[in-house]
N, CA, C and O atoms as a Maestro MAE file, in Angstrom:
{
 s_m_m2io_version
 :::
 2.0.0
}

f_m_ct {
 s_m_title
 :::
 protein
 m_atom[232] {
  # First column is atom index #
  i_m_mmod_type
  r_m_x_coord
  r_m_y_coord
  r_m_z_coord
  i_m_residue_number
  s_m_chain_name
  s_m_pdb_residue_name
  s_m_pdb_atom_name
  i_m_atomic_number
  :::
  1 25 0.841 -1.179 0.000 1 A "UNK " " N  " 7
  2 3 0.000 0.000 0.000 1 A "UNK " " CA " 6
  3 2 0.886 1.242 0.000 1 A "UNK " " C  " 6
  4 15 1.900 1.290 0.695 1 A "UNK " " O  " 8
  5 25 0.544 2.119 -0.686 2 A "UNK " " N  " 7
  6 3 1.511 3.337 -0.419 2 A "UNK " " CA " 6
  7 2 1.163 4.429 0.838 2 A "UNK " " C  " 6
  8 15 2.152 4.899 1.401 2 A "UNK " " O  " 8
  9 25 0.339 4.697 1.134 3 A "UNK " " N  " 7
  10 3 0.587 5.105 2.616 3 A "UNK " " CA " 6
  11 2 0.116 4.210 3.614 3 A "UNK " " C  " 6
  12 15 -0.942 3.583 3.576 3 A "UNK " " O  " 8
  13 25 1.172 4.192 4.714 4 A "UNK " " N  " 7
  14 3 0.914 3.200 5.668 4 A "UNK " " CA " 6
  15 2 0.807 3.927 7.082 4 A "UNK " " C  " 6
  16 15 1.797 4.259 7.733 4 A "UNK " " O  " 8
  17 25 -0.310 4.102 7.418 5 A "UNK " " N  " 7
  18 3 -0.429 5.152 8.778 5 A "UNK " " CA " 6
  19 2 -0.976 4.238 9.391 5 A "UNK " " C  " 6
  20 15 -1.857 3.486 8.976 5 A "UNK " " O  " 8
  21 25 -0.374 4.265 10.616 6 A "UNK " " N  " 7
  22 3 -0.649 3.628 12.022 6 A "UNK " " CA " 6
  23 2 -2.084 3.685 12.620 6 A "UNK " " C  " 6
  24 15 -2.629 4.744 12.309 6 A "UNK " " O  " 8
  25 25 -2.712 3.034 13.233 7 A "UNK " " N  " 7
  26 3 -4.196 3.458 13.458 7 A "UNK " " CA " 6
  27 2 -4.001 4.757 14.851 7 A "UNK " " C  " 6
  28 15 -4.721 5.746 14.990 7 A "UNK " " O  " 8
  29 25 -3.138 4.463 15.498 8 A "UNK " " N  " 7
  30 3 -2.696 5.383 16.653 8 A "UNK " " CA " 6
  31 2 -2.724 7.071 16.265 8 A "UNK " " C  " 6
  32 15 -3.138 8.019 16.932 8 A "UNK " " O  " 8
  33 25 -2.107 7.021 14.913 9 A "UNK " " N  " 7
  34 3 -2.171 7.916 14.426 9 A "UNK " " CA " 6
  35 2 -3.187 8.645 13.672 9 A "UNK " " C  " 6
  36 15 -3.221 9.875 13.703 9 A "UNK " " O  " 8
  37 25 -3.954 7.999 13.048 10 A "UNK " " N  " 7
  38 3 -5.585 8.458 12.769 10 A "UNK " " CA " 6
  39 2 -6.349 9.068 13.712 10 A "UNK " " C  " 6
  40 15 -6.876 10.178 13.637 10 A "UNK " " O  " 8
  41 25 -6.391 8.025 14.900 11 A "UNK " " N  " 7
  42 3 -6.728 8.467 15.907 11 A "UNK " " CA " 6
  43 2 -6.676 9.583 16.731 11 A "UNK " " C  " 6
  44 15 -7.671 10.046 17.287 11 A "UNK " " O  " 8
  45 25 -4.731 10.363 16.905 12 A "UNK " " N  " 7
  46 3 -4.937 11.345 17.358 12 A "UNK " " CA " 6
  47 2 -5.147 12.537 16.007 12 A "UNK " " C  " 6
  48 15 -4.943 13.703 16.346 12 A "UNK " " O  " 8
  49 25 -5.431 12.366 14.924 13 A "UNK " " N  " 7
  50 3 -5.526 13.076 13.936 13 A "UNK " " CA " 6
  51 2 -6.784 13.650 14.189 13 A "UNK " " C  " 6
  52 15 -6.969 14.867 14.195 13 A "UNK " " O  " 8
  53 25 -7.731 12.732 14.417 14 A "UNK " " N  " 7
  54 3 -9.233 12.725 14.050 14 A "UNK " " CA " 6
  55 2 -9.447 13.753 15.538 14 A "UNK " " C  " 6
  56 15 -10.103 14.793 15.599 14 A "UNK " " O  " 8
  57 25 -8.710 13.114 16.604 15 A "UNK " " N  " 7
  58 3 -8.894 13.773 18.464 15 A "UNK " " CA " 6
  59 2 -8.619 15.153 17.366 15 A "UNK " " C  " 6
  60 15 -9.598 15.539 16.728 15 A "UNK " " O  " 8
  61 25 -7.510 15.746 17.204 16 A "UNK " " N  " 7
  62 3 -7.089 16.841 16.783 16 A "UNK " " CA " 6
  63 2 -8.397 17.547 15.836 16 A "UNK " " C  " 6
  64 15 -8.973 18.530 16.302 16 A "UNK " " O  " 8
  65 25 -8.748 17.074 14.713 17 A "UNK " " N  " 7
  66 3 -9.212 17.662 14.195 17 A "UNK " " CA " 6
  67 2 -10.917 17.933 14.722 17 A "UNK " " C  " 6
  68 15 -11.679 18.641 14.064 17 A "UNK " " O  " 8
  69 25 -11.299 17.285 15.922 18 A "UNK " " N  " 7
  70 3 -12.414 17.332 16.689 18 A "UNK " " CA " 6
  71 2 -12.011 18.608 17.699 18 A "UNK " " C  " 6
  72 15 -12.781 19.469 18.124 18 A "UNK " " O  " 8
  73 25 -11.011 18.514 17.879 19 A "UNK " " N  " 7
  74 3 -10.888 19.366 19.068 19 A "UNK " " CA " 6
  75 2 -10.584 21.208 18.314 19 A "UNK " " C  " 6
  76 15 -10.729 22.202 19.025 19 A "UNK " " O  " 8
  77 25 -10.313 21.268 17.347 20 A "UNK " " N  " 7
  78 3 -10.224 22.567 16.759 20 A "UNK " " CA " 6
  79 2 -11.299 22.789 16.584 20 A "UNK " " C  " 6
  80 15 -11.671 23.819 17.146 20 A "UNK " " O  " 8
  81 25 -12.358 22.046 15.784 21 A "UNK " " N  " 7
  82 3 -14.065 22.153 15.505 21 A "UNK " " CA " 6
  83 2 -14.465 22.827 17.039 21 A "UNK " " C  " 6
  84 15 -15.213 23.797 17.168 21 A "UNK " " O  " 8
  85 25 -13.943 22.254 17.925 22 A "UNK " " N  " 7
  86 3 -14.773 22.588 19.199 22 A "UNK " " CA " 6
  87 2 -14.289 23.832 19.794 22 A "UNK " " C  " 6
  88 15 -14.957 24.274 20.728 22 A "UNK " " O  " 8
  89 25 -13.242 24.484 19.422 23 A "UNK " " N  " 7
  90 3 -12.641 25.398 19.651 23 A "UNK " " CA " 6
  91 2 -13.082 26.276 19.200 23 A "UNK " " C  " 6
  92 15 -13.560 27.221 19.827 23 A "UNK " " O  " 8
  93 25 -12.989 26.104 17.376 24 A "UNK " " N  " 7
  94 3 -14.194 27.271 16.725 24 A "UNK " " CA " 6
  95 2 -15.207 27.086 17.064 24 A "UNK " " C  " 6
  96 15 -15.661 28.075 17.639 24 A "UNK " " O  " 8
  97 25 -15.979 26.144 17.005 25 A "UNK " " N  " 7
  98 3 -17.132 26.598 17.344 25 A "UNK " " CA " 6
  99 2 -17.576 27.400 18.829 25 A "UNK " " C  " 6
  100 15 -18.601 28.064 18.983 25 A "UNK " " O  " 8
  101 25 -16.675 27.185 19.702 26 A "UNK " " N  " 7
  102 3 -16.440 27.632 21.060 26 A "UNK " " CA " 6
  103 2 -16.475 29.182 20.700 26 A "UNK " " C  " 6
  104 15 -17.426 29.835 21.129 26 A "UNK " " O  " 8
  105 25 -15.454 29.838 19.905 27 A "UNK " " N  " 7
  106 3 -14.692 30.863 20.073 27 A "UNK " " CA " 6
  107 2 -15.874 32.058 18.864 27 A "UNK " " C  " 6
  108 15 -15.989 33.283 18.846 27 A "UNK " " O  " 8
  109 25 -16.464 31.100 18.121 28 A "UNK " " N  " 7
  110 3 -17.681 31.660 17.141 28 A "UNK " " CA " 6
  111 2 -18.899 31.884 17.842 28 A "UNK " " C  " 6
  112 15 -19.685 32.668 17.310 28 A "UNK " " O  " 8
  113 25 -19.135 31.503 18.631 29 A "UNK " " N  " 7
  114 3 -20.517 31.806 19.907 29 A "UNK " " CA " 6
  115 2 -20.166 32.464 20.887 29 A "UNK " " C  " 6
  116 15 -21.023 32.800 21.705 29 A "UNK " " O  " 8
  117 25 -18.732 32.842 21.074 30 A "UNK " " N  " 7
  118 3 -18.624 33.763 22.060 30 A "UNK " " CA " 6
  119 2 -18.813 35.423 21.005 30 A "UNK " " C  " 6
  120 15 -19.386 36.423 21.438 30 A "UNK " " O  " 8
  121 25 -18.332 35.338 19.960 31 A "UNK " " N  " 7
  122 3 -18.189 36.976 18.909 31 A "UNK " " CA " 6
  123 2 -18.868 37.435 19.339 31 A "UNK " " C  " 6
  124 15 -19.868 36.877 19.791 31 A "UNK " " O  " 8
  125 25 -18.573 39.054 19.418 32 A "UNK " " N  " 7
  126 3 -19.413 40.088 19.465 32 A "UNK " " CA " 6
  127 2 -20.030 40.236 17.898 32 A "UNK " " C  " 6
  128 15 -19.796 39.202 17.271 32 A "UNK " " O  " 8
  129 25 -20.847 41.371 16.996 33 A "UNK " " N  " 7
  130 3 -20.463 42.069 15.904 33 A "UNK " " CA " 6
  131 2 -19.487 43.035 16.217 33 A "UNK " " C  " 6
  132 15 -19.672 43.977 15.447 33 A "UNK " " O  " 8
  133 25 -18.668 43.235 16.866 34 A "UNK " " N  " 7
  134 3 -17.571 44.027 16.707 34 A "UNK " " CA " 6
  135 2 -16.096 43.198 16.239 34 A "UNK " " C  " 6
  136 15 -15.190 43.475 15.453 34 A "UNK " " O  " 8
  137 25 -16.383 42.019 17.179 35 A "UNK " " N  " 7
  138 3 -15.309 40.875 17.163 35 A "UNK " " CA " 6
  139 2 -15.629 40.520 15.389 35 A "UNK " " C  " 6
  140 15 -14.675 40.837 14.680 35 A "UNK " " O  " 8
  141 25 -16.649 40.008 14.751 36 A "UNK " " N  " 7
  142 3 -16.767 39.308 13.695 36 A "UNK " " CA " 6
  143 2 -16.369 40.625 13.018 36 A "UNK " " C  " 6
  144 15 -15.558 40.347 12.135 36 A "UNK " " O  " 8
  145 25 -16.688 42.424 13.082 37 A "UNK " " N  " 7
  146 3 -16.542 43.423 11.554 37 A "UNK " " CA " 6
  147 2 -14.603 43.440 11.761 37 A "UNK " " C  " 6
  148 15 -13.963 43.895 10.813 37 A "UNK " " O  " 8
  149 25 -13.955 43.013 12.808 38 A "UNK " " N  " 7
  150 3 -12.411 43.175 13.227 38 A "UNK " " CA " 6
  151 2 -12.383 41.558 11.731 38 A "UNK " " C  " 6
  152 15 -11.733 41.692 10.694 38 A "UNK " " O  " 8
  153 25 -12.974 40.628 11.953 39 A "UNK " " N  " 7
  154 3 -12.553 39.851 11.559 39 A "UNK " " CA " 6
  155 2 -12.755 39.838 9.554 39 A "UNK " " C  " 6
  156 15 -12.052 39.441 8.625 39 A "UNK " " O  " 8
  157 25 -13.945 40.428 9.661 40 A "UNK " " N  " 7
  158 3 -13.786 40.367 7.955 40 A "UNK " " CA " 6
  159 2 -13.316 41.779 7.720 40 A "UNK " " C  " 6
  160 15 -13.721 42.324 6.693 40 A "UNK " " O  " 8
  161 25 -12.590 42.387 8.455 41 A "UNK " " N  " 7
  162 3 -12.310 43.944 7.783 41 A "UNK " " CA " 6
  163 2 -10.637 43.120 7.692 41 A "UNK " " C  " 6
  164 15 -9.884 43.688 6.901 41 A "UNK " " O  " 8
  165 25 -10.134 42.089 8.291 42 A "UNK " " N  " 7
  166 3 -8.391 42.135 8.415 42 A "UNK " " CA " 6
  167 2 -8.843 40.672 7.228 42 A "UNK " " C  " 6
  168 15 -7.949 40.397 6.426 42 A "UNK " " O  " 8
  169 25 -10.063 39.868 7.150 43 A "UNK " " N  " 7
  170 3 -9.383 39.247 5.826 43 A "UNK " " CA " 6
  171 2 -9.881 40.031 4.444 43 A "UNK " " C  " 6
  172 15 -9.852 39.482 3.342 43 A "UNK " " O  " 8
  173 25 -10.262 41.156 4.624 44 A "UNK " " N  " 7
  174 3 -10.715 42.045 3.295 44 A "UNK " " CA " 6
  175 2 -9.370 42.774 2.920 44 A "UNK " " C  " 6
  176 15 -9.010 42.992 1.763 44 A "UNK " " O  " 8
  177 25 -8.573 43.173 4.227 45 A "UNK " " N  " 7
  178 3 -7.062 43.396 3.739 45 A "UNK " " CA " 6
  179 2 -5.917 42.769 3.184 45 A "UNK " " C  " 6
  180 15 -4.953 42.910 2.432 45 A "UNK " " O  " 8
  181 25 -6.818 41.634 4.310 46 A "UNK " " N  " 7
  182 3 -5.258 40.016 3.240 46 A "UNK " " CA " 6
  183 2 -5.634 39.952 1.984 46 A "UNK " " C  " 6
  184 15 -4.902 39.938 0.994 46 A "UNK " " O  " 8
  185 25 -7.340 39.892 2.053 47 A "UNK " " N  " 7
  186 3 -7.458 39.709 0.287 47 A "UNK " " CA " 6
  187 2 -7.071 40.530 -0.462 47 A "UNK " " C  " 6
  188 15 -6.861 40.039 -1.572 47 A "UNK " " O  " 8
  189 25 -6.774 42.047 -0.374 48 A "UNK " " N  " 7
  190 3 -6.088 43.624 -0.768 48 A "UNK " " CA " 6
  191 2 -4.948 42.838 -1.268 48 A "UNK " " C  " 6
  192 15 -4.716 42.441 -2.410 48 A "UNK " " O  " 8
  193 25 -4.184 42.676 -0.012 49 A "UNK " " N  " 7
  194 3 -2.523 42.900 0.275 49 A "UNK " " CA " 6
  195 2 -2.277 41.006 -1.097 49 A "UNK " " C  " 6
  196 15 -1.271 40.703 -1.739 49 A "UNK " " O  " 8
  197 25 -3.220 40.472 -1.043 50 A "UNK " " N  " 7
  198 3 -2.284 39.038 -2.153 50 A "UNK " " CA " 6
  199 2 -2.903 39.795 -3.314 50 A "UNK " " C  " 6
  200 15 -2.066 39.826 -4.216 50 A "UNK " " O  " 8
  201 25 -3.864 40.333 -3.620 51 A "UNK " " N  " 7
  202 3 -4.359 40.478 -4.953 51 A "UNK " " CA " 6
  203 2 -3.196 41.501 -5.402 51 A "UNK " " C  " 6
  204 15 -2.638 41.195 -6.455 51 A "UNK " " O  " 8
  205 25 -2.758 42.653 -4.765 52 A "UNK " " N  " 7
  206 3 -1.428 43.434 -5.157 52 A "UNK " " CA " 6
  207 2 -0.128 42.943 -5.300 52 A "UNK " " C  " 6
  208 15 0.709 43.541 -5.976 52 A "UNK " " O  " 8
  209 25 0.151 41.667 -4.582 53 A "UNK " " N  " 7
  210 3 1.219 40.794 -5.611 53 A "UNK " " CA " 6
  211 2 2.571 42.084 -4.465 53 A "UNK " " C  " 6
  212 15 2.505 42.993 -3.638 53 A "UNK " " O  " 8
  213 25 3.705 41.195 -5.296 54 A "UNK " " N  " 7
  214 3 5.112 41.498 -4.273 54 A "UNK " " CA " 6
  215 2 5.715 42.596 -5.554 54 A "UNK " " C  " 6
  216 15 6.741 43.245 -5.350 54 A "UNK " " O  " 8
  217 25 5.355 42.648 -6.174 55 A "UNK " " N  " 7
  218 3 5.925 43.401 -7.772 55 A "UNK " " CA " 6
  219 2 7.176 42.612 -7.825 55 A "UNK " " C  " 6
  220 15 8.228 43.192 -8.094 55 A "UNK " " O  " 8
  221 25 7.157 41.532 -7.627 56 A "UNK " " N  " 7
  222 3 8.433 40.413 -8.243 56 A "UNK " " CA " 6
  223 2 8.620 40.406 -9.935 56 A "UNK " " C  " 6
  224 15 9.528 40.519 -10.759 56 A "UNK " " O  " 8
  225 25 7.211 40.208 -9.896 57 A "UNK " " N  " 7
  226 3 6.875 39.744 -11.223 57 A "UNK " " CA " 6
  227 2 6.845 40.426 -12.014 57 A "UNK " " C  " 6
  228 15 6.645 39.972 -13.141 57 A "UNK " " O  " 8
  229 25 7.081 42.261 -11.778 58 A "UNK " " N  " 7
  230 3 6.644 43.148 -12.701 58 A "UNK " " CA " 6
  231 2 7.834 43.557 -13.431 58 A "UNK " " C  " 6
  232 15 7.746 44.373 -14.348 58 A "UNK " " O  " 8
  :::
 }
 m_bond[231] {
  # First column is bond index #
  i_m_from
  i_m_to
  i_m_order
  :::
  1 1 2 1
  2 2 3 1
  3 3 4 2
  4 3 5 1
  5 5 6 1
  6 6 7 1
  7 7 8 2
  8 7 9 1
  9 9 10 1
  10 10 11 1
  11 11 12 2
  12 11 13 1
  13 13 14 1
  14 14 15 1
  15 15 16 2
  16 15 17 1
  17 17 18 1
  18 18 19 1
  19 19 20 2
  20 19 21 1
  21 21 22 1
  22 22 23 1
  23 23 24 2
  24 23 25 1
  25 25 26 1
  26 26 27 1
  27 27 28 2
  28 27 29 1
  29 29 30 1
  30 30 31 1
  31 31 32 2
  32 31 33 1
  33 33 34 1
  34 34 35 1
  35 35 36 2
  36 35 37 1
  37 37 38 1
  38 38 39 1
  39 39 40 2
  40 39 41 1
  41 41 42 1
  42 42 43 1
  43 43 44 2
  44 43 45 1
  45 45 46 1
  46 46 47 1
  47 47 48 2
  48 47 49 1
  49 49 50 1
  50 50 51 1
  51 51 52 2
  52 51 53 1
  53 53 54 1
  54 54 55 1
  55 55 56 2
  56 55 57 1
  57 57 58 1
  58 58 59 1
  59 59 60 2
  60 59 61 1
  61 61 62 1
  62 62 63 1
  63 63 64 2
  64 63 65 1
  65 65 66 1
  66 66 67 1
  67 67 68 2
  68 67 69 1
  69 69 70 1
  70 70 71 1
  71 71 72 2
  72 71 73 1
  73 73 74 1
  74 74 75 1
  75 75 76 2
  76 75 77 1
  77 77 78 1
  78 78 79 1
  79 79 80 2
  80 79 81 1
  81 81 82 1
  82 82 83 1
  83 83 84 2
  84 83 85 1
  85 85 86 1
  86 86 87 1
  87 87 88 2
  88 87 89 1
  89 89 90 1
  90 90 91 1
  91 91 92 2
  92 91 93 1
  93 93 94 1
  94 94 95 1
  95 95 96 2
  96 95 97 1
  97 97 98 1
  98 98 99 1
  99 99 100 2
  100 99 101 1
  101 101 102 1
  102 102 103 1
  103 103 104 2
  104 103 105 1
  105 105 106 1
  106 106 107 1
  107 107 108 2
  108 107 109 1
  109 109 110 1
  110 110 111 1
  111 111 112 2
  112 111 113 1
  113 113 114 1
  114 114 115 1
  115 115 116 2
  116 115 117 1
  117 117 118 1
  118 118 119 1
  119 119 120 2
  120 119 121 1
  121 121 122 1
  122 122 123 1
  123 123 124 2
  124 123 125 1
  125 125 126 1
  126 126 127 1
  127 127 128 2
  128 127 129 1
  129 129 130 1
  130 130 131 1
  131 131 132 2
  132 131 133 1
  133 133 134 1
  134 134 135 1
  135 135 136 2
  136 135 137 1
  137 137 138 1
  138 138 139 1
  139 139 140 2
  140 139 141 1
  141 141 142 1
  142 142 143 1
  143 143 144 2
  144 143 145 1
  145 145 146 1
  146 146 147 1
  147 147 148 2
  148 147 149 1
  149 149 150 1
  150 150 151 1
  151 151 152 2
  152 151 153 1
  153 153 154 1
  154 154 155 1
  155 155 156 2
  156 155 157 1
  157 157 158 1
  158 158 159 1
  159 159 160 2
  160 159 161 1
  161 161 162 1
  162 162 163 1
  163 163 164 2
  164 163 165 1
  165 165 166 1
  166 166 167 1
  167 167 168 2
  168 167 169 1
  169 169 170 1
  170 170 171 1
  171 171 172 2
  172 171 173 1
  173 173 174 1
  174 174 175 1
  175 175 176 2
  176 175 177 1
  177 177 178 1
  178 178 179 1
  179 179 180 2
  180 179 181 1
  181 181 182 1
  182 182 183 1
  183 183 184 2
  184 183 185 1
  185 185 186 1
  186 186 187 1
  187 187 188 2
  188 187 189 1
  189 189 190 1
  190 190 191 1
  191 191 192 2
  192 191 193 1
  193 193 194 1
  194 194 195 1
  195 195 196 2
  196 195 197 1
  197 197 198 1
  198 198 199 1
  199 199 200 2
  200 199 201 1
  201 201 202 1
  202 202 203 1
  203 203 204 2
  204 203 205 1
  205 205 206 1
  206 206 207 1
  207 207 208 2
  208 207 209 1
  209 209 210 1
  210 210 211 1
  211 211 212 2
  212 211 213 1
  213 213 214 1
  214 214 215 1
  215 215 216 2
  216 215 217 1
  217 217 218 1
  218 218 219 1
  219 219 220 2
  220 219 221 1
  221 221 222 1
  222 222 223 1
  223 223 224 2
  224 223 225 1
  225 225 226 1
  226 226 227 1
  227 227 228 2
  228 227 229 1
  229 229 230 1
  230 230 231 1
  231 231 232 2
  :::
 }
}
């Protein structure tokens, strides 16, 4: 088989990826609307700041 993962390891994959779900969802029911306009105003800037590029390329 070409990948050979341990079941031990699924396991804490799956713990892991349960436990971030529970985190967001934790940390998404606490938001204010002040907390959520902080949050899409800084990824409306990341989306700014990649769409303007490094001028590497220019």
């Amino acid at each position: 088989m070409f990948f050979s993962v341990h079941p031990p390891v699924l396991a804490s994959v799956s713990d892991f990826i349960r436990d971030v779900g529970n985190e967001l969802t934790t940390y998404s029911s606490q938001m204010t609307t002040t907390h959520w306009g902080i949050v899409a105003g800084c990824a409306v800037a990341f989306g700014f700041l990649c769409l303007k590029g490094s001028g590497v390329n220019r």
